[in-house]
N, C-alpha and C positions, 0 to 999 in steps of 0.2 A: 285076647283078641281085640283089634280096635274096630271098634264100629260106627266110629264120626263117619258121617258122611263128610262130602269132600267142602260142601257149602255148607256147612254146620260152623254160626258164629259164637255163639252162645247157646247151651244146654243145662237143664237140670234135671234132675237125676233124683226119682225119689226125694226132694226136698222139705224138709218141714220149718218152717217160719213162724216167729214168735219171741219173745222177752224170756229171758232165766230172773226170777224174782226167787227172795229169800224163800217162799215157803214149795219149790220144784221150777219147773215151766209153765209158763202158759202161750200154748200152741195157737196160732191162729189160724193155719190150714198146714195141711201135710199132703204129704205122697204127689206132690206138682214137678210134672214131667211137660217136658217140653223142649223144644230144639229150634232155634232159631235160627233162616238161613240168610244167607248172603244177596242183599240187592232187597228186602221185603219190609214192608213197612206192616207194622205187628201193634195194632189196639190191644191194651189190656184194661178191660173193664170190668162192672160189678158194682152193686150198692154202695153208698157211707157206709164207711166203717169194716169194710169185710176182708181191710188187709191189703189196699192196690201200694199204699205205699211203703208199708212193711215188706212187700215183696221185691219192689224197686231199690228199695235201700238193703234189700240183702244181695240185690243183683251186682249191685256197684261196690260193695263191698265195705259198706257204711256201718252194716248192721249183721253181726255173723248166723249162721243159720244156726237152727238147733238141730240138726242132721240132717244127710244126704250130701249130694254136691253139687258145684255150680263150676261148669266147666265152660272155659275161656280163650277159644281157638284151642280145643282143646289140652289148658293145661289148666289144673285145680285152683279156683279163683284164690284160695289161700294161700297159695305158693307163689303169687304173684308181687312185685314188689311194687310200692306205689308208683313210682317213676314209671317198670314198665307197665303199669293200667293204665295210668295217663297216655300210653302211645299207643293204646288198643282199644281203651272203652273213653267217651265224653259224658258229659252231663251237662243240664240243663234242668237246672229245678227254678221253681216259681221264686222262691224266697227274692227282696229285697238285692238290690248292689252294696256294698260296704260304699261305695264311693263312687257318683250319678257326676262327680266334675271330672272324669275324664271324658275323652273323646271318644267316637264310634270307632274311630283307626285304633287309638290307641286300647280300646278294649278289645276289638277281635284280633287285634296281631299280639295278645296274651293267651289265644290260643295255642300260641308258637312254643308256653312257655318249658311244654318239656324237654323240647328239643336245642333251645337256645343255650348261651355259656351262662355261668354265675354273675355276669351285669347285663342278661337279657340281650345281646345285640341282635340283629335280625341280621340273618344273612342274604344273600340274592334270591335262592331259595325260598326262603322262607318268607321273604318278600311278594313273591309271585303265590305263593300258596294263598297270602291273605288279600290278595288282589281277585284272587280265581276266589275266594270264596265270597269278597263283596258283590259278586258276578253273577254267581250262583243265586241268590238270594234277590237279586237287583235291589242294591241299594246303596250303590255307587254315591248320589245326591247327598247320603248324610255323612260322607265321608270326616266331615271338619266339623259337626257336630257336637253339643257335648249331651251326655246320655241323660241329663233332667232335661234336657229340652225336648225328648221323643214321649210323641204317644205310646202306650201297651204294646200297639199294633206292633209298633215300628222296634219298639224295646226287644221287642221278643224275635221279631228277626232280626234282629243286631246281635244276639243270642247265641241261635242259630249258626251266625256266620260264625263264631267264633267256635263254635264246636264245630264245625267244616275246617278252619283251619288249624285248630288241634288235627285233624285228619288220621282218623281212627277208624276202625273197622265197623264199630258199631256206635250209634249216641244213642242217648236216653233221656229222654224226658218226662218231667211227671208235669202232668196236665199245662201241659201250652197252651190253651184256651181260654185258663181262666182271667177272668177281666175284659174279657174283649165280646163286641157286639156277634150278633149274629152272621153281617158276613165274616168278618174276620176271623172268626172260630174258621168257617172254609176255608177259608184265604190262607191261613195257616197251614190247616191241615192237607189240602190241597198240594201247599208245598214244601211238605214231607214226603209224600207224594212222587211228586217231582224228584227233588231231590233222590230218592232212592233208584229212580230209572236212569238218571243221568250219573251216579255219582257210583253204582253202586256198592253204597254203604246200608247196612243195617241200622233199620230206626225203630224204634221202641218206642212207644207213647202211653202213659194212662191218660186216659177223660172221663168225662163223664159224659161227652158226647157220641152215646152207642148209636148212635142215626147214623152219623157221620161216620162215625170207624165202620158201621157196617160197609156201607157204600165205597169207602176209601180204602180199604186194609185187604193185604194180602191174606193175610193170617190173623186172630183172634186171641187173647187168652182170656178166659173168664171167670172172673172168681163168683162161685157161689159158697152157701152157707156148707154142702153135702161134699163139693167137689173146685179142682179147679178145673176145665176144660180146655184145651188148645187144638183149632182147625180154622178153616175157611170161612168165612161168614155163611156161604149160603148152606154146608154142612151142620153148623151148627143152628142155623134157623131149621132145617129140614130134621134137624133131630129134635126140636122144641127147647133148645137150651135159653133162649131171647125170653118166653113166655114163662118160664118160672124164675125170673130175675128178680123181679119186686111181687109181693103181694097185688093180686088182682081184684081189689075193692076199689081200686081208682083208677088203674091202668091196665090195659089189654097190650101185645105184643101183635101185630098185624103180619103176619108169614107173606101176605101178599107184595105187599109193598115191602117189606124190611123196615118197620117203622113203629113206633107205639105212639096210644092213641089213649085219650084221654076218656074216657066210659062217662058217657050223659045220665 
């Protein structure tokens, strides 16, 4: 019996995540369920260290699980051949560019690249896809750019565009924020945001900024030490999951405001 829902982009299923080393596994959370739908932009947060990126990198298929499954428009992300992940799921990780002397055009219209022939041409298509996604993002102005001459800010929505025109069902990102000041962390995330009401695609994000995904996010997942949880922000603040997030010898979790507060 299938029971995807109709807007289900990405599910898991019983999952357990974690390294197979010589002397068995070592698990780093199990039993992570969750279902991700179409059009919602999805914070996954949690302490250092408790597994945000070990779960990302098993999403995308980087890093295999140690059991369960990870269904991908509903088909087993295993069976999936890298060509067609590339034309379902993007990515966006922090790491460095191999090479900052290309242009802004010529890096987001590498989004095109699974779709293109064996010497890359860009068709008329594919031409308007990376047109619409310097649009999306507005940032038309760095078009003739080359990518060491941008800010963080600007690098990261340059980014962006290019996983817009890969044009996938879902992208993924692990922590867009990092490097960048306090508005720009909004600025960013804001338009993710955006992005998903206009474009609807599914966006995935880790940060570390749970203030902000609270206020911004459809949907939640959370990793704790006992569990992983996935709802609403204000469900999960209304079940106390925000307040045993870190040890409270320095910080309190405020239910009122959605926010944590630094204890005098």
């Amino acid at each position: 019996m299938n029971t995807k829902k109709p807007n289900t982009i990405l599910k898991a299923k019983n999952l357990s995540i974690g390294y197979k080393t010589k002397k068995g596994e070592a698990v780093i959370s199990q039993n992570i369920n969750f279902e991700l739908e179409k059009g919602q932009l999805i914070g996954l947060v949690g302490a250092n260290g408790i597994g945000k990126s070990t779960l990302l990198r098993t999403l995308i298929k980087v890093q295999p699980a140690l059991s369960g499954t990870v269904l991908l428009n509903d088909t087993d992300l295993k069976s999936i051949s890298s060509l067609d992940l590339a034309k379902q799921l993007s990515i966006v990780l922090t790491e460095a560019l191999t090479s900052k002397n290309l242009s802004v055009y010529e890096l987001i219209a590498l989004g095109r690249h699974p779709y293109t022939n064996w010497v890359g041409s860009l068709t008329s298509k594919d031409i308007e896809i990376v047109k619409n996604a310097f649009n999306l993002v507005n940032i038309s102005e760095l078009r003739n750019k080359k990518c060491y001459e941008l800010s963080d800010g600007q690098l990261q929505k340059v980014m962006i565009a290019r996983a817009l025109a890969q044009d996938t069902d879902i992208i993924v990102l692990d922590e867009p924020t990092t490097h960048l000041d306090m508005y720009h962390k909004a600025y960013i995330l804001k338009l993710l945001q955006k992005l998903t009401k206009e474009t609807g695609k599914t966006i995935l994000f880790s940060s570390h900024e749970i203030d902000l995904a609270i206020q911004l996010c459809d949907t939640m997942i959370v990793m704790r030490n006992e569990n992983v949880v996935y709802d609403q922000p204000c469900n999960l603040i209304s079940q106390g999951v925000f307040e045993s997030l870190f040890p409270d010898d320095l910080i309190s979790f405020d239910n009122t405001s959605g926010s944590f507060r630094v204890k005098k």
